[in-house]
C-alpha positions, 0 to 999 in steps of 0.5 A: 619769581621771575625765570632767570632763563626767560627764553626757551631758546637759552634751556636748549642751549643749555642742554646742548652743551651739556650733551656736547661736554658729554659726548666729550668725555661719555665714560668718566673715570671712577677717580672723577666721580668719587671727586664729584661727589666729595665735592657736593658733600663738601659744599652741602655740609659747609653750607648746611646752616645758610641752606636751613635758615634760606629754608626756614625764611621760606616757610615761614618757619621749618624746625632747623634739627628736622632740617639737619637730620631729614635733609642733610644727614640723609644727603651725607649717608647717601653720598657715603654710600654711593663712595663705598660702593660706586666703583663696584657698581660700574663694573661690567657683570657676567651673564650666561649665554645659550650653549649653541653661543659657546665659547661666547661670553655675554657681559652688562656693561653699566654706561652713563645715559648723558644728561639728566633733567631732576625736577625738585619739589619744595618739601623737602629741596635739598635732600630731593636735588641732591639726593637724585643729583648723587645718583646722577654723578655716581653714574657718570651723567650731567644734570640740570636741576629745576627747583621749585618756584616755591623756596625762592630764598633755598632755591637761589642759594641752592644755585649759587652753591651749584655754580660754584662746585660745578661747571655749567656743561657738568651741572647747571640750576635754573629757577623760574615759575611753572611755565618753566617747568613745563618747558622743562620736562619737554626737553629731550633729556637722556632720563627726567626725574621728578618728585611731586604730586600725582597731577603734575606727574600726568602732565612730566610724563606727558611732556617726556612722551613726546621724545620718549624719555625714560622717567622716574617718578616719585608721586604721592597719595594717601598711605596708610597705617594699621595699628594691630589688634595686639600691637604696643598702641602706645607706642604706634600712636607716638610713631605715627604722631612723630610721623606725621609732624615731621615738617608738618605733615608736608611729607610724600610717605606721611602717614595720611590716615590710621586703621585702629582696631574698633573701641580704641579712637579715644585712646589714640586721640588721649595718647596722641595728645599727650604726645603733641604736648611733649614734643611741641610744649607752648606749642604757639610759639614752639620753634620746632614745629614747620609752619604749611608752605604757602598761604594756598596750601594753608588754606587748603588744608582749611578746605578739607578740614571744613568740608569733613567737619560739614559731612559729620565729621569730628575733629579733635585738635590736640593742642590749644593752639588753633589754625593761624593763617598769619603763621601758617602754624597749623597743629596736628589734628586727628578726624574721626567719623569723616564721610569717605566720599569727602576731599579729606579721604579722597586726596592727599592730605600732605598736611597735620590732619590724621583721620582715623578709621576704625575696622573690626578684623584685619581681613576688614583692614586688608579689603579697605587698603586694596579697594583704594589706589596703591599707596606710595607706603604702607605703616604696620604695627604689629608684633606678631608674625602672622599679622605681618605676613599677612598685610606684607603679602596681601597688599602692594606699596612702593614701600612698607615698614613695620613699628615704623614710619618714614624710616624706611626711606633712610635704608641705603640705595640701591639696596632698596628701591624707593619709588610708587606704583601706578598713581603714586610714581614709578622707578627707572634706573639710571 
């Protein structure tokens, strides 16, 4: 994919006239932004079937429902919600003030920061440069959104669409490789948001270092999952299948391995199994199933599979259908017994592998989470009060849901705050 911005010089200019437009108008009216934002929702939602079949080319092939409800719905109840609650957002908030100040009054008064750079990975592309693009608009800035070099098809039309809602000094999309990538994070934007790995994220933040721009990062890692002792298993196991298939694993806050209670591995993998079939029937050509991003990613997830089966470990495929490099169809896999000093326990899976690791108590649990680095989320199942208030307050991840996986990400901003902590990311407010 060839950079539609081949000189550096021509990024800059863009970020100056979109500095220079703000300067121009620093405080828009609640009426524009609520004008703004009307006008994404309007053009996502016309364009949702063009964007999820640009997508499914892309990847070979992403299920068009998951597309529809992880992308789009996620992206309209966002904007619903930025319109209910927006303009009370913007209103100046009374603070206290020392009494040797009296009759001072102190007052925040929320005031846009100016132009926002958003780096948007390619799992998920419109719902992660729309989602920090709504965020951007309700607060009254700009943005220039780079998309990522891996959804070329998505990403022209995602740019397309953009200049066609937008002017260019309100809200501009470049495409290109990771050189321009790189260019762009050094860029001295007012606020730079970035959603992907934990080794890009070192070099984004490093690159932002330079002009001290402040940085959200939303990274990865490996979260994990208990399954209680007196959970409803059955019902775990189906969550966290459902989980991790969701777009074939390629997911931030998947579910990267499970913590089941010592005895039950071959009921997990029985139960999983049967819910593979029921979800995915002839699962081969099964459309609803995303198919891995890349030949290189593909091929990763060999890699790991590999090098744990090596080790001694046992991998248990849950359909008949084995790894296809020429689909890049790669079924969920559950692994037991992996050594944990292999890549499949050190590194982010973001692929259909689930290792399950077996523990006898939950202080056992507990100690295996927190010798590792923070997870971005945390899964529990369990139904019992003391099982949950104890890994609730006894571990530390950006997020957590209980009898669920993934939802959590679909609670209403800013109600809950969505980032990492340390290795998997870190939040600052627009």
């Amino acid at each position: 994919m060839k950079n539609d911005l081949p000189e550096l010089a021509a990024l800059e200019a863009l970020l100056r006239d979109q500095r220079d437009a703000y300067l121009r108008a620093p405080y828009p009216s609640w009426d524009t932004r609520a004008r703004h934002l009307k006008a994404l929702r309007q053009v996502m939602l016309d364009n949702r079937d063009a964007l999820a079949d640009a997508m499914s080319v892309d990847f070979g092939n992403r299920a068009k429902q998951e597309v529809l409800l992880a992308e789009f719905l996620l992206v309209k109840e966002e904007i619903d919600a930025a319109l209910r609650h927006g303009k009370r957002w913007m209103k100046p908030q009374r603070r206290s003030t020392s009494k040797w100040l009296l009759p001072a009054r102190a007052k925040v008064v929320p005031q846009p920061l100016g132009v926002v750079g958003i780096l948007v990975p390619w799992n998920y592309p419109v719902l992660l440069a729309a989602g920090p693009l709504i965020s951007a608009l309700t607060a009254g800035n700009r943005a220039i959104i780079k998309m990522s070099e891996l959804t070329p098809r998505t990403s022209a039309l995602f740019k397309q669409l953009i200049g066609q809602t937008f002017a260019r000094d309100h809200v501009a999309v470049v495409n290109g490789d990771a050189t321009l990538g790189a260019a762009f994070s050094a860029q001295p934007f007012d606020h730079l948001l970035f959603t992907g790995s934990t080794r890009v994220g070192h070099e984004v933040m490093r690159a932002a270092a330079e002009h001290l721009t402040p940085v959200t990062l939303e990274l990865g890692g490996k979260s994990p999952a208990i399954i209680g002792a007196q959970a409803r298993f059955n019902n775990a196991v189906d969550n966290l299948v459902a989980g991790k298939t969701l777009n074939a694993g390629q997911t931030c806050v998947a579910p990267d391995y499970v913590l089941v209670p010592r005895g039950t591995e071959q009921a997990f993998i029985d139960r999983a199994r049967e819910r593979m079939a029921k979800m995915y029937p002839a699962f081969a050509t099964n459309r609803d199933y995303t198919s891995i991003i890349s030949p290189r990613h593909f091929a990763r997830l060999e890699r790991l599979a590999d090098e744990a089966r090596a080790g001694g470990a046992q991998l248990h495929a849950l359909t008949d259908a084995a790894p296809d490099p020429a689909s890049r169809r790669f079924a969920l896999t559950v692994v037991t017994n992996a050594p944990d000093e292999c890549a499949l326990m050190q590194e982010e899976i973001f692929g259909p592998l689930l290792p399950i690791i077996p523990y006898d108590t939950l202080d056992d649990a507990i100690a295996y989470i927190n010798t590792r680095p923070r997870p971005l989320a945390l899964y529990l199942y369990a139904d019992d009060a003391p099982t949950i208030e104890r890994v609730t307050h006894e571990t530390i991840a950006g997020g957590m849901a209980v009898n669920e996986t993934l939802m959590h990400l679909a609670c209403e901003k800013p109600a809950i705050r969505r980032g990492g902590r340390e290795r998997n990311g870190c939040v600052s407010r627009l």
